[in-house]
N, C-alpha and C positions, 0 to 999 in steps of 0.2 A: 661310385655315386654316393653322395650323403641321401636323408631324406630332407627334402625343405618344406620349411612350414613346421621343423620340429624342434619347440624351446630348451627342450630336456637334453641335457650332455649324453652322448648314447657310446657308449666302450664294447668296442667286442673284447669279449675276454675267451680266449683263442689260445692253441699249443701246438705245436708239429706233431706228438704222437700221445694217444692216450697215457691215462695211468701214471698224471702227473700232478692228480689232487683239483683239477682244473674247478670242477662244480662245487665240491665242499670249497674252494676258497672263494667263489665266486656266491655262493650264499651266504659263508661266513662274513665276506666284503661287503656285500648288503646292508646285512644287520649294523656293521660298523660307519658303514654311512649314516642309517638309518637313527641310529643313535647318537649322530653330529646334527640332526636335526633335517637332513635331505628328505621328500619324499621319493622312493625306490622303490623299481622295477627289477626285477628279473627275467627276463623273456628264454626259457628253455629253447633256443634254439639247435639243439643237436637234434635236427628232427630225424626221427625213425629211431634213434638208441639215444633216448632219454632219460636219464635217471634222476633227477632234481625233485622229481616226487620222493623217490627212496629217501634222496638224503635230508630231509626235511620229514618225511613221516607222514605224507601228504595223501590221502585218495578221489582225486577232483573227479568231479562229476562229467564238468565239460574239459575240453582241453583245443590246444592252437588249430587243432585239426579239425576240431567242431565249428571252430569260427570261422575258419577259410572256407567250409565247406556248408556254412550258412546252416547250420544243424541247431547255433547259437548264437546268441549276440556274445559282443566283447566284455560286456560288463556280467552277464553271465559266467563268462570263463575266467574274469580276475579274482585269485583266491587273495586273502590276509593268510600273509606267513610267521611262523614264529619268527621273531626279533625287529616286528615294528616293520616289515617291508612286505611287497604287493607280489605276485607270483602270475607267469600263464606259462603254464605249461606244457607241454608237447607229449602227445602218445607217441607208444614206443611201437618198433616194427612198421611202420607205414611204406610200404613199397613205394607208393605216388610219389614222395620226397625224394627217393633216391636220387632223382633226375631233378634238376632247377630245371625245369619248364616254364617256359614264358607266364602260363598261366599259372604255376606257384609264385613265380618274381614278382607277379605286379598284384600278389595278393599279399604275400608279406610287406609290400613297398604299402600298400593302402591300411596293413593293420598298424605298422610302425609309427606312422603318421597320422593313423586313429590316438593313440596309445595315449605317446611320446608328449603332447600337451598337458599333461594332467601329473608328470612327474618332472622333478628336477637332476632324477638320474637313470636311464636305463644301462640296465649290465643285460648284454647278448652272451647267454650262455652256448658258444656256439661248439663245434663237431670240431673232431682231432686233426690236423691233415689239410691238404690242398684242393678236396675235391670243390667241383661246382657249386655246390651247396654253401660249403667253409665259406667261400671265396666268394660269393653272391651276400650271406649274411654278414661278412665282414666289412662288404661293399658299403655296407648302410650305417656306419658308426662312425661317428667323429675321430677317437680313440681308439687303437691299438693296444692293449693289454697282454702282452704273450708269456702264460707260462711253462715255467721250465723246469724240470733239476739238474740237480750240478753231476751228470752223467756223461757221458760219450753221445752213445744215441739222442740221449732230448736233446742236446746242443746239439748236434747233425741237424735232426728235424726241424729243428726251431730257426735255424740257419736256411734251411730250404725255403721254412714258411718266408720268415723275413724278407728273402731275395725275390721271392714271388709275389711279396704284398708290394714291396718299391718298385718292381718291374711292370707290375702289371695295372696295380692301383695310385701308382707314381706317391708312395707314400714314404717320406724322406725322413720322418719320427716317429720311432715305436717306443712302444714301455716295456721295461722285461720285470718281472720280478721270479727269483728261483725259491722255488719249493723244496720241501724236505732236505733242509741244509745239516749237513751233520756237524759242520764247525764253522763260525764265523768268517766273514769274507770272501765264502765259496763264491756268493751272489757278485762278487764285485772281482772277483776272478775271472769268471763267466764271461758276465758282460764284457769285459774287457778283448776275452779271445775273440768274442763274438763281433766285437766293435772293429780288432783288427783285420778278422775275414772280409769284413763287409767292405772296410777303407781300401782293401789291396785288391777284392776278385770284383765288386757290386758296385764302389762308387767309378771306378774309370769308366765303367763300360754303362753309366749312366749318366755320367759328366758333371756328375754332381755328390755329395755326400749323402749315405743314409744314416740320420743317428738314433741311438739306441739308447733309453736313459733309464738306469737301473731305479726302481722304484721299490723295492721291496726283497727283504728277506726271510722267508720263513722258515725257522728251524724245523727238524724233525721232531716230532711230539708226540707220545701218547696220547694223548689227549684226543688227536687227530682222527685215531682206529676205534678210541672207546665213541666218539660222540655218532662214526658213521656206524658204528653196531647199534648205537640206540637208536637210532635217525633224529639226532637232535642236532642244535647247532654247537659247536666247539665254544662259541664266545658263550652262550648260556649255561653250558654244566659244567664249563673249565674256564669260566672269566681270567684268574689270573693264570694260568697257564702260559707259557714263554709262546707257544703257537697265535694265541690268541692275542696277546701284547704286540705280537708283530703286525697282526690281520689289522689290529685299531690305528696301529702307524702308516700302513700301507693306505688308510683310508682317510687318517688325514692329510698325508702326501697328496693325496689325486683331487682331496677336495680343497688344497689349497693351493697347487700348483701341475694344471693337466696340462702337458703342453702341445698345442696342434698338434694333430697328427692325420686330419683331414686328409683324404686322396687332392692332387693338387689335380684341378680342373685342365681341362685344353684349353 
C-alpha cells in the first residue's frame, strides 16, 4: 500500500543487513535535497534501534513514539535539523514495535498522511532486513531506495530484500545506490549481477521483469567516520569531500528523475 492523500514523494531508504552506512546517507541525502530547494522529511523509522538522533547530535524531547501514543502532538515532535531539513524521530528499544500490530499499522498509516502534506520529500529511514516492521514501513513509500556495499553478504541480502519487495509488494522498480566503494564502477558491477540474478531466478517466476536502476555511488571516505564521531553531517564539515560530491549527485538524480516504483495495485 502507498498512503493516499499524500502530495510529498515518500522513498524508503532500506538495506538487507545493517552496517551499510544506511542513516548517515540518508541524512546526508536530506540535506542535499534540502539544499536543491525541497522541503524535507526524515521519518526515523527503524523503530526500536534508532540512531538518527546520534548521527545528527540530536536530543529530542518528544519522539515517533510520543506521538502514536498521544503523550504529544505531531508538531511537537518535528525537530529542525542541521542542513535545512525537518526530523521525527524514533526512541530506541521500544518492545511495542517489535511486532507490526494492527494497531501500530494504522497509526503510522494516520501519522504519514498527517506528515506527508507539508513536505515535498519524505525519506523513511527504515530497519535492516525483511522483518514485518521493514516490510510494513516500506509498504507506505512511493520509492524504493536500497542500500548496499560492493560485498558478498550486502549483495546476498539486498537480493533477498529485492525479491521480497517484487513478490510481495508487486514492486517491478527499485533504486540501488552502493556505498563505501573502494574503486569506481563497483556500483555498476553490482547492479549488474544483481540485475542478472533478478532476470534469471525473480522475473520467470513473476512473469514479468523486476528493474533495478543504479542511482548512485558513493566512495569510501574519511570524511564519512570523522563526521559520525562528531555527529555532524559529512556535507557540512566535509563539503568538498569526494563522499559528499557523490551524496549532491545522488540527490539530484532522485530529484530530477525518481522513477515509479509504487507497489502495483490489484
Amino acid at each position: 500500500m502507498t498512503v493516499p492523500g499524500a502530495p510529498a514523494r515518500i522513498t524508503a531508504v532500506t538495506s538487507g543487513k545493517g552496517g551499510v552506512g544506511k542513516t548517515v546517507l540518508t541524512a546526508n541525502l536530506a540535506a542535499a535535497l534540502a539544499a536543491r530547494g525541497q522541503r524535507v522529511l526524515v521519518l526515523d523509522a527503524d523503530l526500536g534501534l534508532a540512531n538518527l538522533d546520534v548521527v545528527l547530535g540530536l536530543a529530542p524531547s518528544h519522539t515517533l513514539h510520543d506521538v502514536v501514543t498521544q503523550r504529544c502532538t505531531l508538531d511537537d515532535a518535528l525537530l529542525p535539523a542541521p542542513g535545512g531539513f525537518t526530523v521525527l524521530l524514533a526512541g530506541s528499544g521500544l518492545v511495542e514495535y517489535s511486532r507490526m500490530t494492527p494497531e501500530v499499522r494504522d497509526r503510522l498509516v494516520e501519522l504519514v498522511r498527517s506528515v506527508a502534506p507539508r513536505f515535498d520529500r519524505v525519506l523513511l529511514d527504515t530497519g535492516a532486513g525483511i522483518s514485518d516492521v521493514v516490510l510494513f514501513t516500506v509498504s507506505l513509500a512511493d520509492d524504493v531506495l536500497m542500500v548496499a556495499t560492493p560485498e558478498p553478504t550486502s549483495m546476498t541480502d539486498a537480493y533477498a530484500t529485492i525479491k521480497v519487495l517484487a513478490t510481495q509488494q508487486r514492486r517491478r522498480s527499485m533504486q540501488l545506490v552502493v556505498n563505501q566503494v573502494q574503486r569506481g564502477g563497483a556500483g555498476r558491477a553490482m547492479r549488474a549481477q544483481l540485475q542478472q540474478v533478478l532476470d534469471r531466478y525473480v522475473a520467470p517466476a513473476l512473469g514479468e521483469a523486476v528493474q533495478l536502476h543504479l542511482v548512485g555511488e558513493v566512495p569510501a571516505d574519511p570524511a564519512v567516520r570523522e563526521s559520525v564521531q562528531r555527529r555532524q553531517l559529512m556535507l557540512q564539515i566535509a563539503p568538498g569531500a569526494p563522499a559528499s560530491a557523490a551524496v549532491r549527485e545522488l540527490a539530484t538524480r532522485l530529484d530530477a528523475d525518481a522513477p515509479a516504483t509504487a507497489p502495483v495495485r490489484p
